[in-house]
N, C-alpha and C positions, 0 to 999 in steps of 0.2 A: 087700699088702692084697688082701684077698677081690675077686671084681668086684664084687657086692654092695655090701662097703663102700665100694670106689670111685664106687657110681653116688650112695651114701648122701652123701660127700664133697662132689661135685657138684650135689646138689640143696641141701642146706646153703648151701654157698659164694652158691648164688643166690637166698636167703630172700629177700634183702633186696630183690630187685628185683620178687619175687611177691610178696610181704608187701606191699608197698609199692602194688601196685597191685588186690588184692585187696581190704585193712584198712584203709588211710590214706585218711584226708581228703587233699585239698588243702595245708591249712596245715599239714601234720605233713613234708611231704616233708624228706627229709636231702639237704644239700648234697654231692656225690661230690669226693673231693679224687683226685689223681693214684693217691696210695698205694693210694687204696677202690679203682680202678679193677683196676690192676697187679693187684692181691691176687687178682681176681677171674681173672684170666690166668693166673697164676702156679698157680692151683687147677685147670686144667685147665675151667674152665667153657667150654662152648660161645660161640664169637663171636656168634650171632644172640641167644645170652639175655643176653648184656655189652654190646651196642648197644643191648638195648631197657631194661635198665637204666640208661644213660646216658641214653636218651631221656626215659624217665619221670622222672625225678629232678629236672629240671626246673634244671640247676645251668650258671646261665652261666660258662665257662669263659674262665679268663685266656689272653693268649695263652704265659706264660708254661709253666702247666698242658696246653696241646694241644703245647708242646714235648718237655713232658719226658715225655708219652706217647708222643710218636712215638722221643725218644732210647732209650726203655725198651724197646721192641721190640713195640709194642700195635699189632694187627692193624691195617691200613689203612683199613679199616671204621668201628672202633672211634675212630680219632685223626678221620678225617671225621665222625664224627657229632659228636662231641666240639667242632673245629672250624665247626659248623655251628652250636652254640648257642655260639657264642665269645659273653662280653660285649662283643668290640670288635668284631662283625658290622653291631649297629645301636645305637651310643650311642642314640639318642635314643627308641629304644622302650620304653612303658613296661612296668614287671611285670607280668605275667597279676595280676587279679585272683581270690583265692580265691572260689568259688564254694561259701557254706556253706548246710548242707542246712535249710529252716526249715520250723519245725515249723507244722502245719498252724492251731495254736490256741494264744493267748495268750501276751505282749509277750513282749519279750528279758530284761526285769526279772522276768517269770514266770518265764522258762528257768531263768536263773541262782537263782533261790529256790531253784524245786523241783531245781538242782544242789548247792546246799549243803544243805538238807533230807537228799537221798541219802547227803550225804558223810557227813555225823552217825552217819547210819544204818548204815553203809559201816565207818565208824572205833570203833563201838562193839562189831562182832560180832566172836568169836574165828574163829581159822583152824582151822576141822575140818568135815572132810570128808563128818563124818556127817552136817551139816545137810542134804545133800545130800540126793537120791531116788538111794541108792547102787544101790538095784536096776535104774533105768536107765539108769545111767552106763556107755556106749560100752565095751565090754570092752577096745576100744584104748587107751583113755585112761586104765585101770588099769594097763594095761602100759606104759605110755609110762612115768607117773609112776614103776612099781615101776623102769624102766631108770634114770631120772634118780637115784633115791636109790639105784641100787644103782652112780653114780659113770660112767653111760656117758651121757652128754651127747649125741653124735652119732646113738644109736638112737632117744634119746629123743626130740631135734627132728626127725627125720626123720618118727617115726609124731607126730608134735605137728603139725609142717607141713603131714601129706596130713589131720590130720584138720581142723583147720582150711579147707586148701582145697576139702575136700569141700562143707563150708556146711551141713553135718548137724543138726549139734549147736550152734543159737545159746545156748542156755540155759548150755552149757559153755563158752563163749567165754571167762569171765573166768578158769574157771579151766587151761583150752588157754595162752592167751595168757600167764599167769602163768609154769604151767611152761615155758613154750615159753622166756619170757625168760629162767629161771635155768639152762634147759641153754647157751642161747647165751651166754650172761653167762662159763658155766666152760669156753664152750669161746673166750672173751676176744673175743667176736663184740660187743664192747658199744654198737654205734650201731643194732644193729639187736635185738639185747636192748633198748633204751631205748624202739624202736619198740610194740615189745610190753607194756611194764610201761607203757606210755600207753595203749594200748588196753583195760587195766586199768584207769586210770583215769579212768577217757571213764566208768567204770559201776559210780560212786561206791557203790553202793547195794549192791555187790558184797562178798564176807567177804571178796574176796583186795585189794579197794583198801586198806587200811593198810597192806599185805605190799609192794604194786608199789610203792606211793609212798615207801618209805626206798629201795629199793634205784634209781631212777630217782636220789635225791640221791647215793647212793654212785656210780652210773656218771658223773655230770657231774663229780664231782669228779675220777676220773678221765680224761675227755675234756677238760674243764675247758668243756664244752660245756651252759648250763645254761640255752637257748634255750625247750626244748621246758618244763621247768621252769615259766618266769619267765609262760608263756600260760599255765597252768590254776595257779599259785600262787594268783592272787588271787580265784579262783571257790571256792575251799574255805575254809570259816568256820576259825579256828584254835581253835577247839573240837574239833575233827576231824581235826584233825593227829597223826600217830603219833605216839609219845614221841620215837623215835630220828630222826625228823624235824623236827620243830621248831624247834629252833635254824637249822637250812640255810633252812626255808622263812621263818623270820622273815628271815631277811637277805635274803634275797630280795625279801622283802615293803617291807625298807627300802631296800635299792635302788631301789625299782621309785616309793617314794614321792618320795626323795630325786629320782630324777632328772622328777618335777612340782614340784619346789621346794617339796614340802609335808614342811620344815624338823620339824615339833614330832610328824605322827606317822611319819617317819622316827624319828626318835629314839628314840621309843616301841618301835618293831620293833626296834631296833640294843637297845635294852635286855634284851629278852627274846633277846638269844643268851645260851648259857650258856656259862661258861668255858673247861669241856673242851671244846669246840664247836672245831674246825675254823677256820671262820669267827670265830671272838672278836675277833681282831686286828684284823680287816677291821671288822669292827661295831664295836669302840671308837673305832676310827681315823676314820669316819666321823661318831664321836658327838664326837669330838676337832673335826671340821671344821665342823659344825652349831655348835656349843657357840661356836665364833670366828664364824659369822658372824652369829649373837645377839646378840654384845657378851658373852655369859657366858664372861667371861677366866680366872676360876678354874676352872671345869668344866672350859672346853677343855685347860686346863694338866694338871690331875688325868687324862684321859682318854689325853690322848697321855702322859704317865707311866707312867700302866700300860700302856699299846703298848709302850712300850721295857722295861719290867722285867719284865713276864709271861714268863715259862719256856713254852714250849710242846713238847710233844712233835711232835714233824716226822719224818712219816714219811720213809725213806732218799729223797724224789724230788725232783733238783735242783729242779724246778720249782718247791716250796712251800717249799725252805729261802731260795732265793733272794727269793719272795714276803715270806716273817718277815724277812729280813734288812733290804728296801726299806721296809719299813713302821715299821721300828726306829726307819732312820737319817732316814725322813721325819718321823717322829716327834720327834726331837731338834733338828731344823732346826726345826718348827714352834713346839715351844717356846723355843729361842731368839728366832723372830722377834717371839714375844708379848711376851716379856721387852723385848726391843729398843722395840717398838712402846710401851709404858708406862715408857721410859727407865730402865730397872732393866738398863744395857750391862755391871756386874758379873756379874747370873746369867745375861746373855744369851751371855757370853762363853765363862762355864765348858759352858754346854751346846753350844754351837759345837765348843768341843774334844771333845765329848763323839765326836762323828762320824769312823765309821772313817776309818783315811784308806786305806784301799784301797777304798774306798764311789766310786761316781760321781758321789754328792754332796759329796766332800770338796772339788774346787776352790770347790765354791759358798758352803761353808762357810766355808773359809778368806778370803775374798774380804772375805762379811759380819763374818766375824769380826774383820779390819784396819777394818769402821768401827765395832764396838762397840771395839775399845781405842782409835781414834783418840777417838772420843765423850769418854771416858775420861782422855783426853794422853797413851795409853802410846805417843808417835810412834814409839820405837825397834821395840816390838813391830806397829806398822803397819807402818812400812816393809818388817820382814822378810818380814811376810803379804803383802804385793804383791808384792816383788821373788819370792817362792816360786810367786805366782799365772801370775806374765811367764813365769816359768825355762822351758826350754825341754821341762822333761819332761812340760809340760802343752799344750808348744805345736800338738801334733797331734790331741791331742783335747778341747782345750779353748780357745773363745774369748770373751776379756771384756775388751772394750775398757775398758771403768769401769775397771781395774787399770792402767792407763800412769801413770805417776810423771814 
């Protein structure tokens, strides 16, 4: 590599600690994990700009995480500073308070108005350039983007990054910050591409907020990081939701209800995922859960049904086939125990059996399944479910005393 692109390399490598104290508020800061750290070594970045990354980032570190810095071979600097915001420095202090910017005239229910107002506004315009005053559009910024679509990623955030930190051009910010994200994004830089496609949409009112806001749901899915998400989900009207977002941000949205115990418009959200949606499973499974704590026994029964027999296409990554499989066999436990609970131990049985037995809920199943046939007088078929529950091949990772015979 050129020195050039080497120095290009190394200014990249350290967006994330410039970005961050350049662009970010307070409450946007990312947590630094060992690997972010490493990575940042490993790229030859300067020690004094990998300390002050660490510093800013604001991420209290395990002690676990200041071990495996220093096991990793991270400058001595780097493992002390690290070490100096240990969480186990001062249990008992509290979190810095974010200190958010307020605006100089009317309430926080004004704010967030004239926030969904923009997003409206934001989510209805198309993506083109020409809206634009192309004639005074930074001749950089021509070239940055023509770098990006001509597939070099690395030229393009580099001139995206100085023009950024120049502070020139705030008018072009939404759309700097845009590209800036989809060069990092392909060059798989995606927590600090995330940082950027939020700075998109901080400025709803923007043509490029429809564009950031699918690809911010695409990188959580990814990171499975869907933090930064789940804060500005609920300030955007779902009128203004992009097509290819919608689904992700309504599950979000039931999440967010679900966990105030507000049961009915959870629901409501978990309904509006759409099938091919990623998220389906997760939304039905939750509408499965709602549905039992109602008292609506036949919903919940139908809901978790379709959890287990929906086909989903699962992209090749352990992580989310693992996700469909848990959601399956939770799903079959649930309806058995609905069955069990309205003493109907015939169809609570057959769905028992239904559970893989290489599942980590098969001892549990087999377990309950020995009292719906006992319910039933099948004793023979009891006993065997117990004496299988005792056998020893469950002895080390499974314990349930309720099975002693």
């Amino acid at each position: 590599m050129s020195q050039n692109g080497t120095v290009a390399a190394l200014r990249i490598a350290a967006i994330s600690f410039v970005s961050a104290i350049a662009f970010a508020v307070p409450q946007a800061a990312m947590a630094l994990s060992c690997d972010d750290i490493m990575s940042l070594v490993e790229h030859g970045v300067p020690e004094g700009v990998v300390v002050n990354t660490v510093k800013t980032s604001g991420t209290l570190f395990t002690a676990d995480e200041v071990r495996c810095l220093a096991d990793r071979g991270a400058p001595a600097a780097v493992v002390s500073t690290a070490k100096g915001m240990s969480s186990q420095e001062d249990p008992g202090a509290a979190a810095p308070v974010p200190v958010e910017k307020v605006e100089p005239q009317g309430s926080e229910l004004d704010v967030e108005d004239e926030f969904e107002s923009r997003a409206k506004a934001g989510a209805a315009r198309e993506l083109s350039d020409g809206e634009e005053q192309a004639g005074r559009e930074p001749p950089k910024l021509k070239e940055a983007v023509a770098q990006y679509q001509a597939k070099k990623p690395l030229a393009a955030s580099l001139m995206l990054f100085e023009l950024l930190e120049s502070e020139k051009y705030p008018e072009y910010e939404p759309k700097i910050n845009y590209y800036l994200g989809r060069s990092l994004e392909m060059l798989e830089m995606f927590h600090t591409a995330q940082h950027h496609y939020m700075q998109v949409v901080r400025r709803p009112e923007s043509q490029y907020f429809a564009y950031a806001l699918p690809k911010m749901v695409k990188i959580s899915r990814i990171t499975g990081n869907d933090i930064e998400l789940k804060r500005v989900v609920a300030k955007i009207p779902p009128d203004a939701y992009p097509p290819r977002a919608k689904s992700d941000l309504f599950y979000l949205l039931g999440v967010k209800a679900y966990g105030k115990d507000d049961l009915s418009r959870a629901s409501k959200y978990f309904g509006q995922v759409a099938q091919n949606s990623p998220y389906y499973l997760k939304a039905e499974y939750y509408r499965g859960v709602i549905y039992n704590q109602q008292g609506k026994l036949k919903s919940a029964v139908r809901s978790f049904r379709d959890v287990f027999r929906q086909e989903m296409e699962v992209a090749n990554d352990p992580r989310a086939i693992a996700e469909v499989s848990e959601l399956k066999q939770l799903a079959l436990l649930n309806i058995a125990r609905i069955y069990y609970g309205i003493e109907r131990y015939d169809e609570s049985a057959n769905y028992y059996n239904l559970v893989d037995h290489d599942s980590p809920h098969w001892p549990e199943a087999l377990f309950e399944l020995g009292w719906a046939n006992f319910m039933q007088n099948n004793l023979n078929n009891t006993l065997g479910q117990l004496l299988t529950v005792r056998s020893g091949f469950f002895s080390e990772s499974e314990w349930i005393p309720e099975a002693h015979v």
